[in-house]
C-alpha positions as CSV (number, residue, x, y, z in Angstrom):
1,X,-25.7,30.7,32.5
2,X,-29.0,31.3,30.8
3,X,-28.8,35.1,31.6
4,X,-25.6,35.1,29.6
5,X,-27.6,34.9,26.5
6,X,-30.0,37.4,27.8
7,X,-32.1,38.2,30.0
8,X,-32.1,36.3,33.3
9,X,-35.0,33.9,32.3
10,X,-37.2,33.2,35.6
11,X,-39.9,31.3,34.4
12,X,-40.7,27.9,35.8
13,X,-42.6,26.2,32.8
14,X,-43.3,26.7,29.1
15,X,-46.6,26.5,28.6
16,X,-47.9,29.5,26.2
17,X,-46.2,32.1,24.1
18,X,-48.3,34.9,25.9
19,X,-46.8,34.0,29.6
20,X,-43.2,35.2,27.5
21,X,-42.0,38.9,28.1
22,X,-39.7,40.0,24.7
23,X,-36.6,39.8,26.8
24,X,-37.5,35.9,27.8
25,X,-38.3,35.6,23.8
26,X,-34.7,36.8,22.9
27,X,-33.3,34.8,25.7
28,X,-34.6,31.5,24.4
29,X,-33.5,32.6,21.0
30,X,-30.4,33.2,21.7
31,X,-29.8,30.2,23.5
32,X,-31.1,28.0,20.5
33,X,-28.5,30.2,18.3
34,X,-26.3,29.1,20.4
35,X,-26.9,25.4,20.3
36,X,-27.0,25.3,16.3
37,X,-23.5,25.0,16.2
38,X,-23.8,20.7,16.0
39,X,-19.9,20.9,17.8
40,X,-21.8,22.8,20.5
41,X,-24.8,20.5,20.5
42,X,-22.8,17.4,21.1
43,X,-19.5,19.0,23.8
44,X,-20.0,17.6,26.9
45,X,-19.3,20.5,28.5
46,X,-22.8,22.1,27.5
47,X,-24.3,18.7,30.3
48,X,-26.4,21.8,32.6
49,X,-28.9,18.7,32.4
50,X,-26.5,16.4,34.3
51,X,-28.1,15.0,37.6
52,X,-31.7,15.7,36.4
53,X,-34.7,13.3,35.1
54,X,-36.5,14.3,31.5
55,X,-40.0,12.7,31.2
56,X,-41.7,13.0,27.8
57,X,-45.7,12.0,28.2
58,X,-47.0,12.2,24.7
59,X,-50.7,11.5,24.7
60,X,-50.7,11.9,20.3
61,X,-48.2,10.6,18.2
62,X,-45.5,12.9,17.1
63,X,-42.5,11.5,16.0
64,X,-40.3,14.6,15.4
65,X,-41.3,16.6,18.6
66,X,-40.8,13.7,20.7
67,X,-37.9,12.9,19.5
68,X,-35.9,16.2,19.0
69,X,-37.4,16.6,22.6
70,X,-35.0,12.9,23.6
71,X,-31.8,14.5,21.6
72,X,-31.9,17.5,23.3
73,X,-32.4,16.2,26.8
74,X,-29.4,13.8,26.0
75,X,-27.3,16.3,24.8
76,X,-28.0,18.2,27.6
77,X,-26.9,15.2,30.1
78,X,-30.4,14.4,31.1
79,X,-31.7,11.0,32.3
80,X,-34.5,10.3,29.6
81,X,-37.9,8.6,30.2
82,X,-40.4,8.2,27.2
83,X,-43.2,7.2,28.7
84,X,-45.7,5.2,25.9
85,X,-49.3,6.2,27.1
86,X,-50.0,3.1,24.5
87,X,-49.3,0.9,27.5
88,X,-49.9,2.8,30.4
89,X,-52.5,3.1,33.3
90,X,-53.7,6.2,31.4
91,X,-55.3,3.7,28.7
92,X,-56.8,2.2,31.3
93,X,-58.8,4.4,32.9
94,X,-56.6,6.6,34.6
95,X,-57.8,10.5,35.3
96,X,-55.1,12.8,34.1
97,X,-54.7,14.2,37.8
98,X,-54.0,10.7,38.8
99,X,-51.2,10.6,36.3
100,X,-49.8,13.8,37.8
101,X,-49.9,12.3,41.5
102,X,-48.2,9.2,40.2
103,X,-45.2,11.5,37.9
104,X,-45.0,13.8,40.8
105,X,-44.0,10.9,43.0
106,X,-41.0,10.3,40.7
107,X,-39.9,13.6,40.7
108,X,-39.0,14.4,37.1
109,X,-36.9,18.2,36.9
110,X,-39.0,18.3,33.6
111,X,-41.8,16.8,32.1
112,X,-42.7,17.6,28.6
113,X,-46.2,17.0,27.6
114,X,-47.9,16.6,24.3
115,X,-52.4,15.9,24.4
116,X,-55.1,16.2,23.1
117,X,-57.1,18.2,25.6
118,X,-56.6,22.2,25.3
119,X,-55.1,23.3,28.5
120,X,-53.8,19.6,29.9
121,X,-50.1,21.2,30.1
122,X,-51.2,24.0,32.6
123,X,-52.9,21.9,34.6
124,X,-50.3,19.4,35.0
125,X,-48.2,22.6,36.0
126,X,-50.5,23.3,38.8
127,X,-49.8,19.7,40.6
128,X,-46.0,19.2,39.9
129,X,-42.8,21.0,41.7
130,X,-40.8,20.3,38.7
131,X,-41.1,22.2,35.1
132,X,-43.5,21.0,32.7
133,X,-43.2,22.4,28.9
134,X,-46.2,22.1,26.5
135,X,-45.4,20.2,23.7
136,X,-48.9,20.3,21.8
137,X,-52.5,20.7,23.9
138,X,-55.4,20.7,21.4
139,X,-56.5,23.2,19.3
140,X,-54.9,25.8,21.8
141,X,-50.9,26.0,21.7
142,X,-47.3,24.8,20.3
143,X,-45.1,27.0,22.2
144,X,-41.7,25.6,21.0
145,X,-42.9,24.7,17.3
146,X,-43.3,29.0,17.2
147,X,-39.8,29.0,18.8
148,X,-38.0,26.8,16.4
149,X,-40.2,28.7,13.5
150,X,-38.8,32.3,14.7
151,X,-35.6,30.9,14.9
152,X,-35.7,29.9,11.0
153,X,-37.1,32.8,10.4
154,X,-33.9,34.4,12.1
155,X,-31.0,32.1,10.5
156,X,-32.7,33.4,6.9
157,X,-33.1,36.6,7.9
158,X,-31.2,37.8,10.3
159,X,-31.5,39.1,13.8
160,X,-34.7,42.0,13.1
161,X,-37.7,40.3,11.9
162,X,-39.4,43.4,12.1
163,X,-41.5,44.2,9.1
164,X,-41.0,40.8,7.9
165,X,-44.1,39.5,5.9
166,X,-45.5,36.3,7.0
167,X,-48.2,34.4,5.7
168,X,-49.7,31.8,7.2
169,X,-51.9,29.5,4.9
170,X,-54.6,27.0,5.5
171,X,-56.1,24.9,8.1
172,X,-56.1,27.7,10.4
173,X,-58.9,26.9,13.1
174,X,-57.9,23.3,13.8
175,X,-53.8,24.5,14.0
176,X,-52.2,25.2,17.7
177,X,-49.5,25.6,15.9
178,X,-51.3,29.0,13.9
179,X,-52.0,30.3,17.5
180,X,-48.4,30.1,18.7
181,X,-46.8,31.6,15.9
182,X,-49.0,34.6,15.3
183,X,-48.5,35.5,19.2
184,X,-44.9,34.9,18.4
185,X,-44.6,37.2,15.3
186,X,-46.2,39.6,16.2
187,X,-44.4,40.5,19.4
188,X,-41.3,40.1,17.4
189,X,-42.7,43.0,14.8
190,X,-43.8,41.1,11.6
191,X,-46.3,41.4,9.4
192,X,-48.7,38.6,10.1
193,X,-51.1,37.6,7.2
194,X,-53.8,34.7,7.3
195,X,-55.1,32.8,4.1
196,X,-57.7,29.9,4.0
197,X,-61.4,29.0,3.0
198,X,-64.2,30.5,5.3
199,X,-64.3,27.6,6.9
200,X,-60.8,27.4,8.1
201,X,-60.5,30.8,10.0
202,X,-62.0,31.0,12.9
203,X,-64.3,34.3,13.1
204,X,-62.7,36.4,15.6
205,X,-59.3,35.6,13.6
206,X,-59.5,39.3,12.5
207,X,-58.7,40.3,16.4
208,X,-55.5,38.5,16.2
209,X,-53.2,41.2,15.0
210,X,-53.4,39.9,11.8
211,X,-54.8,40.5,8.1
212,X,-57.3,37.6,6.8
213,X,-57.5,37.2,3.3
214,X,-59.7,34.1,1.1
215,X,-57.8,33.9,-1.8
216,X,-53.8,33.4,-2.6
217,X,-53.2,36.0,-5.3
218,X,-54.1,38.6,-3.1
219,X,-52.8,37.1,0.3
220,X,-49.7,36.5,-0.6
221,X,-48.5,39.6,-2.2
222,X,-45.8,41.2,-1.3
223,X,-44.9,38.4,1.2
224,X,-41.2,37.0,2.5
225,X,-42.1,33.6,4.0
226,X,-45.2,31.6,3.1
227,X,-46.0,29.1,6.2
228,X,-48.1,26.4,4.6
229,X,-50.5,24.0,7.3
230,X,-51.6,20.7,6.7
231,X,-55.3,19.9,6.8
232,X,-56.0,18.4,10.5
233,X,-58.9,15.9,9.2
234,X,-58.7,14.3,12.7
235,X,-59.9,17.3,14.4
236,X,-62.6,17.9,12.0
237,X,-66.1,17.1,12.2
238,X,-68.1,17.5,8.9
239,X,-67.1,18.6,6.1
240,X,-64.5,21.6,5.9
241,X,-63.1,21.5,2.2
242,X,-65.2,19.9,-0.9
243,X,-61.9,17.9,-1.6
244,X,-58.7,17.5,-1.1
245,X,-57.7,18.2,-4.9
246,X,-60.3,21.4,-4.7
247,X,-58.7,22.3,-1.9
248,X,-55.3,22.1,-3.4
249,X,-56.6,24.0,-6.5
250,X,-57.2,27.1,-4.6
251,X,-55.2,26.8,-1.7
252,X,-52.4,24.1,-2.2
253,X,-49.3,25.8,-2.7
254,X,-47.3,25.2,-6.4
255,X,-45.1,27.2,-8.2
256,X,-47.9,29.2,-9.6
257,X,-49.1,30.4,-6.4
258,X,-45.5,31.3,-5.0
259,X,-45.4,33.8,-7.7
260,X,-47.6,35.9,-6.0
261,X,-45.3,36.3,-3.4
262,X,-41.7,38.3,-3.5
263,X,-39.6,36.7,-5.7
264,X,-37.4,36.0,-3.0
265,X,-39.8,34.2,-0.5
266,X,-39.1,31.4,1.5
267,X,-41.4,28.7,2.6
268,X,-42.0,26.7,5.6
269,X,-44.4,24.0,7.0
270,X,-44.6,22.6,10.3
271,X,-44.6,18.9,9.6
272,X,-46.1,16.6,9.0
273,X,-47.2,17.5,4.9
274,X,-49.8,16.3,3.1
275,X,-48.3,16.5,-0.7
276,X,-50.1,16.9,-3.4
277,X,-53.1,19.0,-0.6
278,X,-51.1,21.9,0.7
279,X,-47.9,22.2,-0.6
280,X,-46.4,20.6,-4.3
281,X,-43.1,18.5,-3.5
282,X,-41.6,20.9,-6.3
283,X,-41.4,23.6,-3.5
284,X,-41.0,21.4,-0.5
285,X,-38.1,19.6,-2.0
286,X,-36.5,23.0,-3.2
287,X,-33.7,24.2,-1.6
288,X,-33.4,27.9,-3.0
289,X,-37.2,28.1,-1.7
290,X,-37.7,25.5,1.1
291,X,-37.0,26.0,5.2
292,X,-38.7,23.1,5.7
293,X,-35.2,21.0,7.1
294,X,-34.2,23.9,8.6
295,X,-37.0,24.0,10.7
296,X,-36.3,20.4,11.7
297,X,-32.5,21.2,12.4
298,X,-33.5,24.2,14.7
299,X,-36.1,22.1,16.6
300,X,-33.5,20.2,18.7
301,X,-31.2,23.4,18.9
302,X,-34.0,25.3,20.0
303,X,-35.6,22.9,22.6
304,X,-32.2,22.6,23.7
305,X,-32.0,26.0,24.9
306,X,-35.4,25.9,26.5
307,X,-34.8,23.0,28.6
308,X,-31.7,24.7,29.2
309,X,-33.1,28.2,30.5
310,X,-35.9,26.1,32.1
311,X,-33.2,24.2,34.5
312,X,-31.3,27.2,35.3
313,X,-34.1,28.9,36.4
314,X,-34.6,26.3,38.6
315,X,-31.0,26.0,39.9
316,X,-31.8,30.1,41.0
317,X,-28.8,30.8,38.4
318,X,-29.0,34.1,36.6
């Protein structure tokens, strides 16, 4: 039961770090502790999916979220749909609330949705009974990318993240993935620190909870985990950074940089990198540095215990 790892976790959908009490943050943790294990992961006896229908919708490309998204719904016991918006009525004209009467009408338990529009998710929440979990909207919110990040965060160091220094580098304003994270850490007690050209913070980034700094050497000092962030040149419109080899020069992270940090600090990066613009593949590659495939191997354990939490809180178990 999900309250055995916890809390009794009641909500319906995943949709935003903030809708999270502390208790339903250690609960989801927990449960992707749990599911690390790979034995775990793959016994049938964990199937508390068994009976119910899984619909990803991804409106953007995303290879590794959709498909840690499929493993963990399998693993679960879950019937599986990808549906490829490539080749759907959506392309075609449809209204996004037409696409939610027509999903409703299947009946999916859970649908997991990834767009381009801030706030799609919640308002695909609004029309369906079943559970939807945001998997990406916008500029706005990666819910279970922050998950899987605090739970590498927690494998490295342990249970207590509090006073943990974190920070978070680059393309800050375009990055959902920023947002989620710094709501994350900070209810979970660390340090949050934010490092990037002008142009890549937004400007009430200094009401976040966090500390904004312009330049590495002073940014990263004194830091435990360095969270580098590709450049999003899709979502950009005019010109952001001079170049991408300026921009690595100041803010690309290489061995010289790390040394600003503790000598014992650990690096991370969502996915997908740009080499060579915001991180060196000397550090990325680096295993006595890197948490980069750790991140990938706690993304399936992690949204494994969400959809997990998510159905027993719809079966009224707790």
């Amino acid at each position: 039961m999900a309250s055995s790892y916890g809390y009794p976790f009641e909500q319906q959908h995943c949709l935003s770090i903030s809708q999270f009490s502390r208790p339903d943050i250690e609960t989801l943790l927990s449960l992707g502790e749990h599911y690390l294990n790979l034995d775990v992961q793959k016994s049938p006896d964990n199937a508390v999916l068994t009976g119910k229908t899984l619909v990803n919708l991804f409106f953007e490309n995303s290879t590794r979220t959709q498909k840690s998204f499929e493993i963990a719904g399998r693993r679960l016991g879950a019937d599986v749909i990808n549906m490829s918006v490539a080749q759907s009525s959506v392309k075609k004209g449809e209204t996004l609330l037409d696409t939610a009467a027509t999903l409703n009408a299947m009946n999916p338990d859970i649908l997991v949705v990834r767009h381009s529009a801030s706030g799609a998710p919640a308002l695909l929440a609004q029309k369906l009974s079943g559970s939807v979990v945001n998997a990406g909207d916008g500029m706005h919110e990666h819910p279970t990318q922050a998950l899987l990040d605090a739970l590498t965060l927690r494998r490295h160091f342990g249970k207590d993240l509090g006073g943990i220094r974190i920070a978070i580098c680059g393309d800050i304003t375009h990055s959902r993935v920023a947002r989620s994270d710094i709501q994350l850490l900070n209810i979970l007690g660390c340090e949050v620190r934010l490092i990037g050209p002008p142009t890549l913070i937004p400007a009430d980034a200094d009401r976040w909870g966090v500390e904004v700094f312009h330049d590495m050497e002073t940014g990263l000092d004194g830091c435990d985990a360095v969270m580098m962030l590709r450049l999003q040149l899709e979502r950009m419109s005019g010109a952001f950074v001079p170049s991408k080899r300026e921009y690595f020069h100041f803010y690309g992270l290489d061995r010289s940089k790390l040394a600003f940090a503790k000598p014992s600090a650990v690096v991370m990066h969502p996915g997908p990198m740009n080499r060579g613009v915001e991180i060196s593949s000397d550090i990325a590659d680096d295993p006595e540095v890197s948490l980069i495939t750790a991140q990938v191997e706690s993304g399936v354990a992690i949204r494994m215990g969400i959809l997990h939490a998510l159905s027993e809180a719809q079966d009224g178990i707790s």
